[in-house]
N, C-alpha and C positions, 0 to 999 in steps of 0.2 A: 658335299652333301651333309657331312657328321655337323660341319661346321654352320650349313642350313638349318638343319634340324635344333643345332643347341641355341642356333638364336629365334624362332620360332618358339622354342619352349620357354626361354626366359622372357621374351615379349609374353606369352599369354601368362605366366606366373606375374610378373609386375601386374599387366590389365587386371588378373584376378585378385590381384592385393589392394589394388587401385580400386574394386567394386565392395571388396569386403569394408573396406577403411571407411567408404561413404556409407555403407549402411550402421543403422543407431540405434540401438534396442535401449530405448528407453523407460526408468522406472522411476514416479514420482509417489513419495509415501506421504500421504496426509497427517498432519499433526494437526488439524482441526477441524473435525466434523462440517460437512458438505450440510447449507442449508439451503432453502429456497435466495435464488436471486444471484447466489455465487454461480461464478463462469469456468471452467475446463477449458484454458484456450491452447493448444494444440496445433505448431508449428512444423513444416516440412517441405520434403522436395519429392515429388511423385517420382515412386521408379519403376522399373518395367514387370519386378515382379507382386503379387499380392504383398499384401502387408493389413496386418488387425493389432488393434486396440483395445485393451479388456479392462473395465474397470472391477475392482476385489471389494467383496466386503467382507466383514468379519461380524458379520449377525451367527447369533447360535445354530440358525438353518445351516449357514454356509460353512462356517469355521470347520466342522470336524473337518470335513474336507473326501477325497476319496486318495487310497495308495497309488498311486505312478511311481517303479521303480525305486529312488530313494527316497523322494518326496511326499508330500500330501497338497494334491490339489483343490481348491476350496473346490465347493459343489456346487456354487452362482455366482453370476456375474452380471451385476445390476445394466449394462451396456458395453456389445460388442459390438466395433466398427470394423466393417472390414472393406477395405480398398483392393478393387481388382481393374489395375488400371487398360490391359489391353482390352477391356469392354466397355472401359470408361464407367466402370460402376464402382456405385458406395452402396453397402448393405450396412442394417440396423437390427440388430438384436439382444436376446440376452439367453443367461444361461439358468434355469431355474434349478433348485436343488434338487429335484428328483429327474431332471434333465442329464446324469450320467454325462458325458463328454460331450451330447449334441449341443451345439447353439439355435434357438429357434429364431428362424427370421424374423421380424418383423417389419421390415420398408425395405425397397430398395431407390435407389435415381441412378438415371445416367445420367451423367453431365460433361457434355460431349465438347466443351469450352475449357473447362473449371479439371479435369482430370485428363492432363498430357503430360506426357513423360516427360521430364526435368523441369517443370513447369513446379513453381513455389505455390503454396496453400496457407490457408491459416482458418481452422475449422475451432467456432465456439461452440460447446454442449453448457448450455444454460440449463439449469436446475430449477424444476418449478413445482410443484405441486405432486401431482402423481403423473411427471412427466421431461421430457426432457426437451427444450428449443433447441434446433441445429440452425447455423449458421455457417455459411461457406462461401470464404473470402469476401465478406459484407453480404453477401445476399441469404434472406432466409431458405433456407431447403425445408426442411419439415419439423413439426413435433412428434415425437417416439414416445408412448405409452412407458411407465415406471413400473415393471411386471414383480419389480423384487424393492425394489426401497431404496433410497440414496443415502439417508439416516449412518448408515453405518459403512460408506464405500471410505477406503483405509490405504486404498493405493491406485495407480493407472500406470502400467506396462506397455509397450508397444513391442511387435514382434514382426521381423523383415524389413522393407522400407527403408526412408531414410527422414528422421525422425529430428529435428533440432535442438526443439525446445516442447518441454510443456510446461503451464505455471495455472498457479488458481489466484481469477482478482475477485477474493470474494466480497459480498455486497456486505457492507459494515453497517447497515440500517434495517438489512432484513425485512424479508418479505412478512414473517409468522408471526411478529410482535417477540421473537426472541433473539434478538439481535446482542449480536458481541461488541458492538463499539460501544465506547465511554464506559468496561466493565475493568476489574482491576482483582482477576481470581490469583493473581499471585502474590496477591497483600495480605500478610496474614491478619493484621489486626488493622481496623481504622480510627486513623487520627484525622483531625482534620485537613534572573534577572532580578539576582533577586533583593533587595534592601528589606533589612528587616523579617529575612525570613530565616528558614531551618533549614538541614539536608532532609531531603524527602526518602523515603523508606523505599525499600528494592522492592519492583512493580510494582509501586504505586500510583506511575504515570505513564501505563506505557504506550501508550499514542504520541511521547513527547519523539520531537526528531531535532540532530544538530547539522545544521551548513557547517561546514569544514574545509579547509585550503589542505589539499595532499600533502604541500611542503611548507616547510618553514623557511625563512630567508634572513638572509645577514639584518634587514629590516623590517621582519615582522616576525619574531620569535615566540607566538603561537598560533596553533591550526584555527580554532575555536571562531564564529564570526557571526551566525544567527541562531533563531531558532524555529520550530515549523512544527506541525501536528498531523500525524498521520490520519486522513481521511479515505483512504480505500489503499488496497494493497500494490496499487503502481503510481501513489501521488500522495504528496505535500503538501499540506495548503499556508504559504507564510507569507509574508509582508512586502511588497512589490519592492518598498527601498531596500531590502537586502538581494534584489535579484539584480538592480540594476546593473552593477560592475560582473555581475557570475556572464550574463548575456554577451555570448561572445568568446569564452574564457571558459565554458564549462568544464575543457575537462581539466581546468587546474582546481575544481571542489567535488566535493561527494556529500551525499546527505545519510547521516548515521542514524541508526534506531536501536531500539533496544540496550541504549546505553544507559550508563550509573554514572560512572566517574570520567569524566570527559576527555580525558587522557590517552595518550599511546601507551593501552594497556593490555595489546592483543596477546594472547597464551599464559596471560601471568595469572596463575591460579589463586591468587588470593581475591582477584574481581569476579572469576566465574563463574561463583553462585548467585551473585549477584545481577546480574547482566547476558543479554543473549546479543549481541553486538553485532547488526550489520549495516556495510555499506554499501552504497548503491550510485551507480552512473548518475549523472543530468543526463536524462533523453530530450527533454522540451521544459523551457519554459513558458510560462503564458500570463502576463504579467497583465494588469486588467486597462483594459482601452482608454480611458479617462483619468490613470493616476496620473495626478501632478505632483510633487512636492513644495512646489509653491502657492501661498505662503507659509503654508502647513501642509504635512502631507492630508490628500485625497486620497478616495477608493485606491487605499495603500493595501492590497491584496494582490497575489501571484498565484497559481498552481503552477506545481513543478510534477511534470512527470519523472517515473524512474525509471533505470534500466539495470541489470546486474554487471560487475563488473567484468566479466567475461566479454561485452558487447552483446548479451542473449536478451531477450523480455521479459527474465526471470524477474517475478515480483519479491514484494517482500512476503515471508510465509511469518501468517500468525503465530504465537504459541502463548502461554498464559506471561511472558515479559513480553510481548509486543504483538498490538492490538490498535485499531483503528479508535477514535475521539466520536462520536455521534454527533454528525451535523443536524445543526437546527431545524425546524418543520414552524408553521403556521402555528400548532399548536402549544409550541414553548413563548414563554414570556418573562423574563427575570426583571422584575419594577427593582426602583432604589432601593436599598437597603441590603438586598438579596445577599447572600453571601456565594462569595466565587472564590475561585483559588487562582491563582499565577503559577507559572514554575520557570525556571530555565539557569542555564552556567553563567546568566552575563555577572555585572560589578555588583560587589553586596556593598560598596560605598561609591558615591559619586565622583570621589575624584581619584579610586583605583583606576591603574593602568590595566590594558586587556592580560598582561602577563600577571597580574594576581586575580584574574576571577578564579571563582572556586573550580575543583573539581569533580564535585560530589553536585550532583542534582538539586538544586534549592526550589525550597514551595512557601509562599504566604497565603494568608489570608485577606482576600481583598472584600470590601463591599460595594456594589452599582449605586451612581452618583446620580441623583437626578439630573438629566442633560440640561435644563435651562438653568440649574444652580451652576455644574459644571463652566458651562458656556460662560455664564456668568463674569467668574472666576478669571477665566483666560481671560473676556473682552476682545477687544480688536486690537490692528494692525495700526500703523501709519496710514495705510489705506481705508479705514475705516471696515476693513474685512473680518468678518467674523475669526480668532484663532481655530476656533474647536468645527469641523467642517459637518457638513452634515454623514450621514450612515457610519455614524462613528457611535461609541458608547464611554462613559467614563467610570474608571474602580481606584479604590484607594484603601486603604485601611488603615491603621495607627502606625503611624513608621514603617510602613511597608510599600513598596512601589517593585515597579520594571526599573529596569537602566540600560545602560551600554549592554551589548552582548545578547541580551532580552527579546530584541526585537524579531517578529515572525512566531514568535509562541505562542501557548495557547491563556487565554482565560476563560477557565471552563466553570460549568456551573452544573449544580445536582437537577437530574431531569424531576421538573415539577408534575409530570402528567400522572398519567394510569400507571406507571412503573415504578411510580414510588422511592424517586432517588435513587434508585437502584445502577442508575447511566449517567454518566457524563455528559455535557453538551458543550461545544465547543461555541460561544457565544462571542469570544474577541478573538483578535489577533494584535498582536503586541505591535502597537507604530512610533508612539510618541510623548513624550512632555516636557515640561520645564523643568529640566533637572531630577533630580531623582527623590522622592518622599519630603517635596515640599512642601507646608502648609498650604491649602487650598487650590493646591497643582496638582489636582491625580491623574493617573495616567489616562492616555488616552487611545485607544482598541477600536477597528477596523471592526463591523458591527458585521457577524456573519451572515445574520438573517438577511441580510439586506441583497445579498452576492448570492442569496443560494440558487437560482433564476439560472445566474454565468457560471457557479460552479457545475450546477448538472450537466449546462448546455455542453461544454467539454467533455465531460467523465462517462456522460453515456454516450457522445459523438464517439468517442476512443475507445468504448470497449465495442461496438460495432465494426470498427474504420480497421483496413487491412495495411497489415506494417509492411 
């Protein structure tokens, strides 16, 4: 009977260890302001008991807070979710500042498919206006009234449940006309792959991203191998021929951000005021339907999605080093002459090996070639084929070109519209040319406008589409 009893009580201690372990009280702290269009995506596994989700702000309303024991609890909370799964409901509301510890309701659903116990979820709270889009597991559920303001939410906690992951893919083109991509607030002063160029100043490009090989080998004794531009916070946008050999192979690379010195320089404090450095999974490639590379490369464009490397859907999290590049619209136009810039780690001469490209971030000065001069230039094949293909664009400048290493980077250009240069535009992608800062060979750049049609079709299918 003693002997009943003692294994009876270590069986329900394991089970009760075994339930504690799966539950996940999760806390994500915002390091850059919630605007219109950015997404809260919000991963888990339904358990039997409630579980809520509170988002924090730190507006002057909310900050003082109210005393609990040794704490101070803010006094609103812009949206609480709360899961009560034996009734198969989701309730929606918030906490207003003079609302003391009540939460006031505002929606509820049952959803008598979408909430079963051990059953996986994946619930987006889309930011909009004075309001918030709910989505669950791809299907829309409702819009929720903004009773306190998103402006200022600074953190999201979960509490009970079993909570996986949360991450924010926010929208780098913005809804408000105040968008963060193609901005550079951790440059202090501005100056205006690289031959001919300079080391570029700490955040001064930080949408720049590097493809990298994890390991080094008796026969390729550097990681270093393309380069890419952050275009929203779970994706790449770089050059289809650096994806081709990754395809299949993913997990022997990673794509870095937030880097300066392209090196294995993780902890070492003389780089890290310099650099916010991270790396991220290959989750997907998607390399575009019609590249060819012969006889020239074609629609030489790829998106690569990312993943963290834990195996979670952690994105990358903005901060003033690393920041998304402003994809093109209808309304940019950069004619010849314009001036753009290049950057990236590849050769600063044409007949360096990949073991001396720089380590320090390189940037030139390039100017847009008029395409039939460009064309020109190149002429044709044996085949009588055009070299220079079409949805391509061509830059050059005085002894300054792309090379080896270069390719999948960006050529960005100052936005000419209503904002005044103030953005970035990401206008090429580094593909190709004869050699490197040849006379009358300038490079030649995957033309983004031309893709932005196949880029959206992906980036909004994937923040919808349940993982």
């Amino acid at each position: 009977m003693v002997i009943r009893r003692f294994l009876l009580g270590a069986i329900l201690i394991y089970l009760t260890s075994e339930v504690h372990c799966q539950r996940r009280h999760l806390f994500l702290e915002l390091v850059t302001p919630l605007r219109e269009g950015d997404e809260i995506v919000i991963e888990g596994t339904i358990e039997p008991r409630p579980s809520t989700i509170r988002f924090f702000s730190s507006s002057t309303v909310c900050s003082s807070g109210i005393p609990r024991s040794n704490t101070i609890v803010p006094r609103c909370h812009p949206l609480v979710i709360k899961f009560k799964p034996r009734n198969r409901i989701v309730t929606f509301g918030f906490k207003g500042a003079d609302s003391n510890y009540v939460d006031e309701e505002l929606a509820r659903d049952r959803l008598l498919d979408d909430i079963r116990i051990k059953k996986q979820f994946r619930m987006i709270v889309k930011v909009l206006n004075l309001a918030y889009h709910i989505t669950f597991n791809g299907k829309y559920l409702r819009t929720v009234d903004d009773h306190v303001g998103h402006d200022e939410i600074n953190a999201v906690r979960s509490y009970g449940g079993n909570f996986q992951e949360y991450y924010i893919a926010y929208n780098s083109r913005g809804l408000d006309g105040s968008e963060i991509c193609g901005t550079r607030p951790a440059l202090n002063t501005y100056t205006a792959r690289i031959v001919g160029g300079t080391n570029a100043k700490k955040g001064e490009f930080p949408w720049q991203a590097a493809l990298r090989r994890r390991k080094e080998s008796a026969w390729v004794s550097y990681k270093h191998y393309c380069g890419g531009s952050i275009v929203g916070s779970c994706w790449i946008l770089t050059a289809a021929h650096c994806m081709g050999r990754v395809v299949g192979r993913e997990a022997k690379y990673v794509f870095r951000v937030g880097d300066y010195y392209n090196v294995d320089d993780s902890g070492n404090a003389a780089y890290s005021d310099r650099e916010e450095q991270q790396d991220f999974n290959i989750s997907e490639v998607i390399i575009h339907e019609t590249y060819s590379s012969e006889p020239t490369p074609r629609n030489d464009i790829a998106l690569v999605r990312l993943t963290s490397p834990e195996g979670l859907q952690r994105c990358i999290q903005y901060s003033r080093m690393v920041r998304p590049v402003c994809l093109p619209t209808i309304k940019h136009s950069f004619p010849p002459k314009t001036p753009c810039i290049i950057t990236g780690w590849g050769a600063l001469n044409w007949t360096d090996r990949p073991s001396q490209f720089p380590d320090v971030l390189q940037k030139a000065g390039v100017n847009i070639i008029d395409s039939n001069v460009c064309s020109a230039n190149y002429g044709v094949n044996e085949d009588g084929i055009l070299q220079v293909a079409p949805k391509t664009v061509c830059a050059a400048g005085p002894g300054t070109d792309s090379c080896q290493g270069d390719s999948g980077g960006p050529l960005v250009c100052k936005d000419n519209s209503e904002t005044k240069g103030t953005h970035f535009v990401l206008w090429g992608v580094t593909s190709w040319g004869d050699g490197c800062a040849k006379r009358n060979k300038p490079g030649i750049y995957t033309k983004v406008i031309d893709f932005i049609d196949w880029i959206d079709s992906y980036m909004d299918q994937a923040s919808t589409s349940v993982v």
